[in-house]
N, C-alpha and C positions, 0 to 999 in steps of 0.2 A: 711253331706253326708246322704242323703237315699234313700231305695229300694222300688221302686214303681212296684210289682207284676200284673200282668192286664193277664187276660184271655178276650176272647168272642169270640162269634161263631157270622160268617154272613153267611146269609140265601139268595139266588137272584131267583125267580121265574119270568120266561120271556116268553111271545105268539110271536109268528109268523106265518103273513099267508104263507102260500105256492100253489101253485097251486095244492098240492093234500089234502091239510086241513091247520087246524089250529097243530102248532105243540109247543109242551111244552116243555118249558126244564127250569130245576133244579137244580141251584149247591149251594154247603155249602161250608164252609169251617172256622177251627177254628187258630185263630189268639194269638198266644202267646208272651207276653213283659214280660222281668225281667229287666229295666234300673235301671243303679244305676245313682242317679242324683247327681251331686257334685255344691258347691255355694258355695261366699267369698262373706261376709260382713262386709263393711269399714265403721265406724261411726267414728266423729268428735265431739266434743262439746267442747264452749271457754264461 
């Protein structure tokens, strides 16, 4: 078993024309994981 903690932020900067200019837009946003990951390992040897 274990904990894989992950942060990060995404950032999106985007243009568009419009018929009365170019218009900007900005969004962020931050992304948070705390999985805990579980795994079974089977070995064999003869």
């Amino acid at each position: 078993m274990s904990y894989l903690p992950l942060s990060t932020t995404a950032k999106l900067n985007t243009q568009a024309s419009t018929p009365v200019g170019t218009l900007n837009v900005q969004s962020q946003t931050k992304i948070k994981l705390n999985p805990i990951v579980t795994y079974v390992n089977i070995g064999y040897r003869f």
